[in-house]
RODO-2510 file (C-alpha; in nm, 4 decimals, decimal comma):
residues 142
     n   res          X          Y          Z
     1     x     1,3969    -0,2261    -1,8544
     2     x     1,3826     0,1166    -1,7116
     3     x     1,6556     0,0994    -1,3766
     4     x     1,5131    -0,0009    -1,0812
     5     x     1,6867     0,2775    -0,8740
     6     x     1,5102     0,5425    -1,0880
     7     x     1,1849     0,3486    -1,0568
     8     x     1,1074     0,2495    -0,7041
     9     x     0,9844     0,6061    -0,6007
    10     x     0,7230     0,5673    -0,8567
    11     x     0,6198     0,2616    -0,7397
    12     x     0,6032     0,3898    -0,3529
    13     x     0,4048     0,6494    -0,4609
    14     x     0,1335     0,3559    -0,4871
    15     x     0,2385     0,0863    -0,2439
    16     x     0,2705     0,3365     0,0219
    17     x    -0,1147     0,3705    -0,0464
    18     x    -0,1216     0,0206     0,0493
    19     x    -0,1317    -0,0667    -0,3116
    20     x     0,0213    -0,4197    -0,3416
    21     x     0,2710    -0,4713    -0,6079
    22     x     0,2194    -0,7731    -0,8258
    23     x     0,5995    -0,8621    -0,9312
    24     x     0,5729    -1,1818    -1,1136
    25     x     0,3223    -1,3363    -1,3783
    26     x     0,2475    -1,5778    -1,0870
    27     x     0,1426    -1,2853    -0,8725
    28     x    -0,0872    -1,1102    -1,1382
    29     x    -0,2596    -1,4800    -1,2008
    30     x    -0,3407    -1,5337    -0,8580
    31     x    -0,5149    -1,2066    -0,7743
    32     x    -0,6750    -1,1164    -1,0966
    33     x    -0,7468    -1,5355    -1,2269
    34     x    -0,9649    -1,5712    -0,8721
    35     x    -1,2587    -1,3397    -1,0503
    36     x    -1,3935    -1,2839    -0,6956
    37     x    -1,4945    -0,9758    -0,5255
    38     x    -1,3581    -0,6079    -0,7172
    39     x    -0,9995    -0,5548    -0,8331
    40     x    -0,8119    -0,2189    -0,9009
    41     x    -0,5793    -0,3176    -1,1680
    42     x    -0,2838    -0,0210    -1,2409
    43     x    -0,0354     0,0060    -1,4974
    44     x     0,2119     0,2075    -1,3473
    45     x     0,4826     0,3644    -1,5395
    46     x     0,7335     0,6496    -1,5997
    47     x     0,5814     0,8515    -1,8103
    48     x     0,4533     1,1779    -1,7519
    49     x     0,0775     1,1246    -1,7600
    50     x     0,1499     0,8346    -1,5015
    51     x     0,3172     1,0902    -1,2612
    52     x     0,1200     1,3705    -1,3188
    53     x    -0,2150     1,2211    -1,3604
    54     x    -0,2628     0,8416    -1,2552
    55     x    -0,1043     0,7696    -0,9297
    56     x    -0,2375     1,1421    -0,8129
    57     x    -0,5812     1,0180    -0,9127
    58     x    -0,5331     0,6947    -0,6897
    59     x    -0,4008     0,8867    -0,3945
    60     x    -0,7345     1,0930    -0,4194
    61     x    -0,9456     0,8055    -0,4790
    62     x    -0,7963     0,6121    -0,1997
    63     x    -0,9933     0,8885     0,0419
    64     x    -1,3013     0,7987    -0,1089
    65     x    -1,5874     0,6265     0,1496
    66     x    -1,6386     0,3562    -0,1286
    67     x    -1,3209     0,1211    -0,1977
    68     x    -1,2981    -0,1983    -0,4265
    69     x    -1,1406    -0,5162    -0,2351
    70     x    -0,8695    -0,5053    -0,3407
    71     x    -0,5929    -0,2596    -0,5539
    72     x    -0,3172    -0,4021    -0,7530
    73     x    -0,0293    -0,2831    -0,9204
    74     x     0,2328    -0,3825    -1,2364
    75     x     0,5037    -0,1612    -1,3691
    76     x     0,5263    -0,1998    -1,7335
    77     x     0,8914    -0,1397    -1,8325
    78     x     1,0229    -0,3378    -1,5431
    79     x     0,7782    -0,6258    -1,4240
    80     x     0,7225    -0,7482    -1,8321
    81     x     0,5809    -1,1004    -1,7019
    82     x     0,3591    -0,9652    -1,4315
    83     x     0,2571    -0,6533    -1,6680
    84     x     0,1989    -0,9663    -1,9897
    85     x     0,0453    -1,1921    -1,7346
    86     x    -0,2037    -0,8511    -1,5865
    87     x    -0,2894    -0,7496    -1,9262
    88     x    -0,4303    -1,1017    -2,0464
    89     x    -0,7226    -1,0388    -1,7929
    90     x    -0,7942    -0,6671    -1,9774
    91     x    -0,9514    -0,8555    -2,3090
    92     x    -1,0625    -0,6274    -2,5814
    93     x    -0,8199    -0,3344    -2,4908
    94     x    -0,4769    -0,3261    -2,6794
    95     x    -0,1987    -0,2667    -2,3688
    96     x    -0,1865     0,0751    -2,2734
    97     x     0,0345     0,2728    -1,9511
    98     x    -0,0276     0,3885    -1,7514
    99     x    -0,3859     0,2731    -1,7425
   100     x    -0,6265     0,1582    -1,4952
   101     x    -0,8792    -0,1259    -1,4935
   102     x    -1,1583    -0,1964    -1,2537
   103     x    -1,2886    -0,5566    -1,2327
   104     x    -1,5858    -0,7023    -1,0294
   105     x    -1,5936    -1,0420    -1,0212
   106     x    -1,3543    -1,1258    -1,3296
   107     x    -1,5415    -0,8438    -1,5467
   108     x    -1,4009    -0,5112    -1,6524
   109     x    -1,6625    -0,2367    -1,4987
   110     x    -1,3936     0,0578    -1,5864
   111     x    -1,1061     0,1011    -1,8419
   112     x    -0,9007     0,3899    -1,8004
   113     x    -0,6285     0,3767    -2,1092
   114     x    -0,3669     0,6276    -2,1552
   115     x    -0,5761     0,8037    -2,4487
   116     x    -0,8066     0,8502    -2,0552
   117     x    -0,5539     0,9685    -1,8663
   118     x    -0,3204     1,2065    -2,0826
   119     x    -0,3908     1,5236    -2,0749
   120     x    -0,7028     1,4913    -1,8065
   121     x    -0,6631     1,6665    -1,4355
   122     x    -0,6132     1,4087    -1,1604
   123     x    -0,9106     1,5192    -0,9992
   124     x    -1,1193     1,4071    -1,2844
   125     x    -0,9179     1,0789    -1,3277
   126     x    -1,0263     1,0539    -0,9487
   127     x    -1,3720     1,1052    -0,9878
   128     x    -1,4101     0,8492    -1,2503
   129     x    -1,2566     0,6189    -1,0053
   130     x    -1,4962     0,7351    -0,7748
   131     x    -1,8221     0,6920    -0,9341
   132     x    -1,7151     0,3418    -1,0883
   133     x    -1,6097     0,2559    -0,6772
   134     x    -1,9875     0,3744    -0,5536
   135     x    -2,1116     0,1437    -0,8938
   136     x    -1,9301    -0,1904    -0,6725
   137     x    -2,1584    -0,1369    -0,3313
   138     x    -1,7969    -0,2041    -0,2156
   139     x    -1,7299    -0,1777     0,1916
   140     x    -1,3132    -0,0653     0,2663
   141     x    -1,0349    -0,1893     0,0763
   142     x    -0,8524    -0,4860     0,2051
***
């Protein structure tokens, strides 16, 4: 478990996006197990590609005009039952972080693994986002 002093600017760098932080397995289930409207699903964490790449993409994509209903956020390396708990919902991908899925209505629409996000621009990360967002017909984030 990284410490949670070190950690908790990389976590506002999300929640003050109005990301909500799912903290406990209970948390995860209850968001991602309703498989109802679209879910942004990230796996935050302290590596480089997370800092550099992922939560810059989100920032971006958060200016887009098309939003899903809802984004979500673990922290693998700190929250290990909401992270466990998130990642039984991404079926067919091993666990991967940072990494970012997009759900519509229980389904995975977009996977965005680490092997994605390492080594790509934000702005590409972004516009990945972007395009999969425009894909949902989704109105503003909630």
């Amino acid at each position: 478990m990284y410490d949670p002093v070190m950690v908790q600017p990389m976590r506002e760098e999300l929640t003050q996006l109005g990301v909500q932080e799912l903290r406990t397995a209970e948390d995860a289930q209850e968001v991602l197990g309703k498989k109802e409207g679209s879910v942004l699903l990230i796996v935050n964490s302290v590596c480089g590609c997370a800092a550099g790449n992922a939560r810059p993409a989100v920032a971006m994509a958060k200016h887009h005009s098309a939003q899903p209903d809802k984004m979500v956020t673990v922290f693998a390396g700190n929250d290990a039952e909401a992270t466990a708990a998130a990642r039984e919902y991404i079926v067919g991908y091993p666990p991967s972080s940072p990494a970012m899925a997009l759900f519509q209505n229980g389904e995975i629409v977009l996977m965005l693994e680490r092997k994605d996000i390492e080594g790509r621009m934000a702005q590409e990360i972004a516009q990945d986002l972007n395009i999969a967002f425009d894909k949902l017909g989704a109105g503003s984030a909630s």
